[in-house]
C-alpha positions as CSV (number, residue, x, y, z in Angstrom):
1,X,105.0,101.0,136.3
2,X,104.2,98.2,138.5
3,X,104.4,94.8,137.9
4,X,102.4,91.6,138.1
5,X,103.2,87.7,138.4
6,X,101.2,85.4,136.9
7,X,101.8,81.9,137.9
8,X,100.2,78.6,136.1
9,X,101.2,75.9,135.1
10,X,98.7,76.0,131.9
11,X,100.5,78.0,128.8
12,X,97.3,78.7,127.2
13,X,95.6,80.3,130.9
14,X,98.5,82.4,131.4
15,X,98.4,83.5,127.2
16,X,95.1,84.4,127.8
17,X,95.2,86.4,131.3
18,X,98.6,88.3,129.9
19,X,97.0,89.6,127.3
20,X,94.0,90.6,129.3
21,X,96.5,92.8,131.5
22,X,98.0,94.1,128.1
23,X,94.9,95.4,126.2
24,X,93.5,97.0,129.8
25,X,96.9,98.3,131.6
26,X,98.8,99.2,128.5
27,X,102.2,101.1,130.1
28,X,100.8,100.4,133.5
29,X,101.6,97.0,134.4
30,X,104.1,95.1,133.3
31,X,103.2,91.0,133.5
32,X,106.2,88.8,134.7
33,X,105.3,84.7,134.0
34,X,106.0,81.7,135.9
35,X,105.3,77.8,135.0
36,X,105.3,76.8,138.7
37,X,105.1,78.2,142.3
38,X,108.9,77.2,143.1
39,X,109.3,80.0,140.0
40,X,106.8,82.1,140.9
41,X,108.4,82.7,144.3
42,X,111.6,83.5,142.5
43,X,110.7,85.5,140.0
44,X,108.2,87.7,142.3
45,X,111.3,88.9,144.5
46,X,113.6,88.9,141.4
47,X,112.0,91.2,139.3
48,X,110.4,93.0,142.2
49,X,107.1,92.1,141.6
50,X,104.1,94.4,143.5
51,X,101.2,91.5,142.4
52,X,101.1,88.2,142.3
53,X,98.1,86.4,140.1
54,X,98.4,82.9,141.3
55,X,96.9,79.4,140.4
56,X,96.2,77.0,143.2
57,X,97.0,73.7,141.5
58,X,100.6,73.6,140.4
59,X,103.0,70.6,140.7
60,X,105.3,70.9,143.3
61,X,105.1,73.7,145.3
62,X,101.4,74.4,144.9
63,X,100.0,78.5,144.7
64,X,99.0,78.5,148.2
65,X,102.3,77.4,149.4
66,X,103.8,80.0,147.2
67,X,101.7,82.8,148.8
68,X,102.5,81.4,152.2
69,X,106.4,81.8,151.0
70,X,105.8,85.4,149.4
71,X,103.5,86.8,152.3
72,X,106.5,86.1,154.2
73,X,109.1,88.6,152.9
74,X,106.1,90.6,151.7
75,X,103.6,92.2,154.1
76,X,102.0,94.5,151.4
77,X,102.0,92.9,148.0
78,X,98.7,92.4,146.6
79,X,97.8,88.5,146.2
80,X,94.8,86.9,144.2
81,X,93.9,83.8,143.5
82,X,92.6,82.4,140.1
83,X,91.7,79.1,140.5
84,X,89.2,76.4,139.2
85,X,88.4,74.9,142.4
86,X,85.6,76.2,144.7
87,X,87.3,74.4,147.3
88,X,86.2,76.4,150.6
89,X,89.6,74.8,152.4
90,X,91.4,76.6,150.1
91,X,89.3,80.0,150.7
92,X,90.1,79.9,154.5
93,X,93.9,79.4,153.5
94,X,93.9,82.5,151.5
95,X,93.2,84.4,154.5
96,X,95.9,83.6,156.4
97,X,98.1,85.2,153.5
98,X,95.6,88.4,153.6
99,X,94.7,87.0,149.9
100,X,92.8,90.1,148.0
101,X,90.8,88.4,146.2
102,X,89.8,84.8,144.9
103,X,88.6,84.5,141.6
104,X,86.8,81.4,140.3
105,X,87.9,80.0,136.8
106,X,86.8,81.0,133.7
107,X,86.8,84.7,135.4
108,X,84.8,87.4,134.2
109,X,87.3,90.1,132.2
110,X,85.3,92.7,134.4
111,X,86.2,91.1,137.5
112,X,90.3,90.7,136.6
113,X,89.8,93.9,135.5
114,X,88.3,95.9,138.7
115,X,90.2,93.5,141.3
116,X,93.5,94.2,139.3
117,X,92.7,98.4,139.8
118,X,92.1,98.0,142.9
119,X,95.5,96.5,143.5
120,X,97.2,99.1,141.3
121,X,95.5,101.6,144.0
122,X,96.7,99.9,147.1
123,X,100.0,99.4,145.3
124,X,99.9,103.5,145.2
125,X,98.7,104.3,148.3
126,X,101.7,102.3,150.0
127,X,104.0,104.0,148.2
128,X,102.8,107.8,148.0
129,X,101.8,107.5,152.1
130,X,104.5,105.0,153.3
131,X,101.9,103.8,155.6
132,X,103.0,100.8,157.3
133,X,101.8,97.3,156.9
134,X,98.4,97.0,158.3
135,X,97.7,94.4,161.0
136,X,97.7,90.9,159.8
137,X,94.4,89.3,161.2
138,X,93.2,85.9,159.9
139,X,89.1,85.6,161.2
140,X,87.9,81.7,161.6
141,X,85.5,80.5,159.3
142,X,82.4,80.9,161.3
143,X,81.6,77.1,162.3
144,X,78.1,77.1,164.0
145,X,76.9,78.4,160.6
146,X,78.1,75.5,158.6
147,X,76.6,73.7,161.4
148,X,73.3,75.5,160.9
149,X,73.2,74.7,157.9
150,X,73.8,70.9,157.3
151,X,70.7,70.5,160.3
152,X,68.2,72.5,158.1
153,X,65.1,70.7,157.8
154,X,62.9,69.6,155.1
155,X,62.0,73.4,154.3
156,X,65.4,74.1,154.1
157,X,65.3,75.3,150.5
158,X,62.4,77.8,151.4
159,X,64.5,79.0,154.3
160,X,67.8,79.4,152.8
161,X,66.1,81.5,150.3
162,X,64.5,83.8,153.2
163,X,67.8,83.9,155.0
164,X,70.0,84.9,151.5
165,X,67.5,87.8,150.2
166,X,67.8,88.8,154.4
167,X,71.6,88.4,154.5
168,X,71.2,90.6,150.9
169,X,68.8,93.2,151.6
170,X,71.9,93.5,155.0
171,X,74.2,94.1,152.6
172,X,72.4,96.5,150.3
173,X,72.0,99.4,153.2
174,X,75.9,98.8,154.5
175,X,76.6,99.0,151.0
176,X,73.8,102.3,150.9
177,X,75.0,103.9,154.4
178,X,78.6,103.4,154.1
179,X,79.8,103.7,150.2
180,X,80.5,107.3,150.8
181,X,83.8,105.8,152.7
182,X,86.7,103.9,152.2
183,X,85.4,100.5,152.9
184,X,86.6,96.8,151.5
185,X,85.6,93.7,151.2
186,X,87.2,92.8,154.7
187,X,85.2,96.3,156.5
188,X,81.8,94.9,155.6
189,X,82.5,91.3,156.6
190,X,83.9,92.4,160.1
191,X,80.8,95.0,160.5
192,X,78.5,91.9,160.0
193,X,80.4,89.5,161.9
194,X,81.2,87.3,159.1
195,X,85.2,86.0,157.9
196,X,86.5,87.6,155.0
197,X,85.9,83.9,153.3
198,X,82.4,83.7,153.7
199,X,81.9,86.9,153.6
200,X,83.0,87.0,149.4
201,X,81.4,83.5,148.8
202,X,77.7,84.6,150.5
203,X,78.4,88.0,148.4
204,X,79.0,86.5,144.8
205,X,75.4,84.0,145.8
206,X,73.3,86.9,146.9
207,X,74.4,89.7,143.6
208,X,76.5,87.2,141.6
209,X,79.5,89.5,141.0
210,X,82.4,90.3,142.9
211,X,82.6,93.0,146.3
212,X,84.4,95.3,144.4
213,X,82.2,95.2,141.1
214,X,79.3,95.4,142.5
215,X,80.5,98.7,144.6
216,X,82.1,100.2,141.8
217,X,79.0,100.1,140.1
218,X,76.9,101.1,142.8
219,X,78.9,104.4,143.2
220,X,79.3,105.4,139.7
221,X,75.0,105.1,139.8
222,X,75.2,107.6,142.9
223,X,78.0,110.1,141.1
224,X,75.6,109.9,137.7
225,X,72.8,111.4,140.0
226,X,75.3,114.3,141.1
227,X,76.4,114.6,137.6
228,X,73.1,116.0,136.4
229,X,73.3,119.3,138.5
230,X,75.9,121.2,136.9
231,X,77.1,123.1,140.4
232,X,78.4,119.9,141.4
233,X,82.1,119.6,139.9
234,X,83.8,116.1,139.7
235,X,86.7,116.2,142.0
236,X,83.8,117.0,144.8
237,X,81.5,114.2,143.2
238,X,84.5,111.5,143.7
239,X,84.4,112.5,146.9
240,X,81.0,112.1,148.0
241,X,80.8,108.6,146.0
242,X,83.7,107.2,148.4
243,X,86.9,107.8,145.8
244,X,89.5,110.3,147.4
245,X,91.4,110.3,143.8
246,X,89.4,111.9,141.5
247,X,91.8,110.1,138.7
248,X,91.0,106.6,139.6
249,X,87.1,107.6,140.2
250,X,87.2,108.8,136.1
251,X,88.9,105.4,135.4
252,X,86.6,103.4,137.4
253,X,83.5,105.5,136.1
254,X,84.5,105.1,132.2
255,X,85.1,101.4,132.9
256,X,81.6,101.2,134.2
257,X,79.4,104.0,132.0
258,X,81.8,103.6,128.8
259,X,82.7,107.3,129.1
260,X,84.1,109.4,131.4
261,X,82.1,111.6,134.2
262,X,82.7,114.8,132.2
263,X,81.6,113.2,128.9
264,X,78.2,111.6,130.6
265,X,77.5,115.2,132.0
266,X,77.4,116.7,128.6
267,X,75.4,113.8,127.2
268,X,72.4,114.3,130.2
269,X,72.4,118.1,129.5
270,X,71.7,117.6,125.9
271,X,69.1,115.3,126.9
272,X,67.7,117.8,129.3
273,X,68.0,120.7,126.7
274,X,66.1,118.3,123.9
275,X,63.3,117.7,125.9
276,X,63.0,121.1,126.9
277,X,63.0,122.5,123.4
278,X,60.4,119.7,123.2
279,X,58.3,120.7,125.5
280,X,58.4,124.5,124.6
């Protein structure tokens, strides 16, 4: 069992997200709570914390500074953000502390949900491989675009909407040539030449979901397509849809579909049979 900080200064926000965690990660994760960052920092090293789920705006020693403090003795924790301000200052902090994710408040349950798997995963990986810490590498926000931008002209609501169904249609055939492997959030934004920041901000205004959500649901439409044919079996489908664990594929695919790859099989070749008794 792994466990998870949550630190905010709100009662009700951290009521709310802890029992989020319960009800999904029942016997999985175990939450740890603290009021402010100065807490946070302690209790993430005193109970041996693997996540930390992290306001920004605390008094005192604020949730960025926390990071800053746990990033320091921690090279391979997973932290996310859950803040309500959509301040992009704040975005270009995070990724000096190699932040996962940063989630806007009132966050989607889906979103919580996926990011928080994803962090169970990494959590995993580190510990069944004993890999060591990848690089830490902080890209600048990309400058000359925000310049770009401010000197648009007086079409510059016609063109921004040219240049964001471009910068999506981009992202759609990474998404479509690469899915098969292990790529992040951080792969495609270096493959495009954009920081990690912008990257996840241009991402949520072009699909309005999450990297992550959006690609778990694009591979789960890809393994439904192998499901149908019957000579395909599901460890070799989780493969070919980018998971190397078949177990977390199943989870991620019931989370998505409402029922598990084996289940949705059976369902398509009844469907299949029914219309061929039809047709006969």
């Amino acid at each position: 069992m792994y466990r998870v900080l949550i630190a905010d200064d709100e009662p009700i926000e951290r009521t709310v997200v802890s029992k989020t965690i319960q009800n999904h990660f029942h016997g999985q994760l175990e939450v740890i709570q603290a009021v402010n960052g100065r807490e946070a920092v302690e209790m993430f090293f005193e109970k041996e914390c693997q996540i930390a789920l992290l306001d920004i705006e605390m008094p005192g020693v604020n949730g960025l500074e926390s990071a800053e403090r746990i990033r320091e003795k921690d090279k391979e924790c997973s932290i996310i953000f859950l803040t309500a301000f959509d301040e992009f200052s704040y975005a270009k902090r995070a990724i000096g502390v190699r932040a996962m994710d940063y989630l806007l408040k009132p966050s989607a349950e889906e979103e919580l949900v996926a990011v928080l798997e994803e962090a169970m995963r990494l959590a995993d990986e580190a510990k069944q491989q004993g890999r060591e810490k990848q690089t830490e590498a902080a890209l600048h926000v990309d400058e000359q675009r925000a310049k770009e931008q401010a000197a648009e002209t007086r079409n510059e609501e016609s063109f921004e909407d040219i240049r964001m169904n471009a910068v999506a249609e981009m992202i759609r055939n990474y998404i479509d040539e690469n899915y098969q492997e292990d790529i992040s959030l951080q792969t495609a934004a270096s493959a495009m030449n954009y920081s990690d920041a912008y990257f996840c901000k241009i991402f949520k205004q072009c699909f309005d979901k999450s990297f992550i959500v959006y690609l778990s649901e694009y591979r789960v439409e890809k393994a439904k397509q192998l499901l149908s044919d019957v000579k395909n079996n599901v460890k070799d489908i989780s493969q070919k849809v980018g998971y190397r664990d078949s177990n977390y594929f199943a989870k991620v695919f019931k989370r998505v579909a409402g029922v598990t790859p084996t289940e949705y099989r059976v369902q398509v070749l009844g469907q299949i049979e029914k219309q061929g008794q039809s047709d006969g």
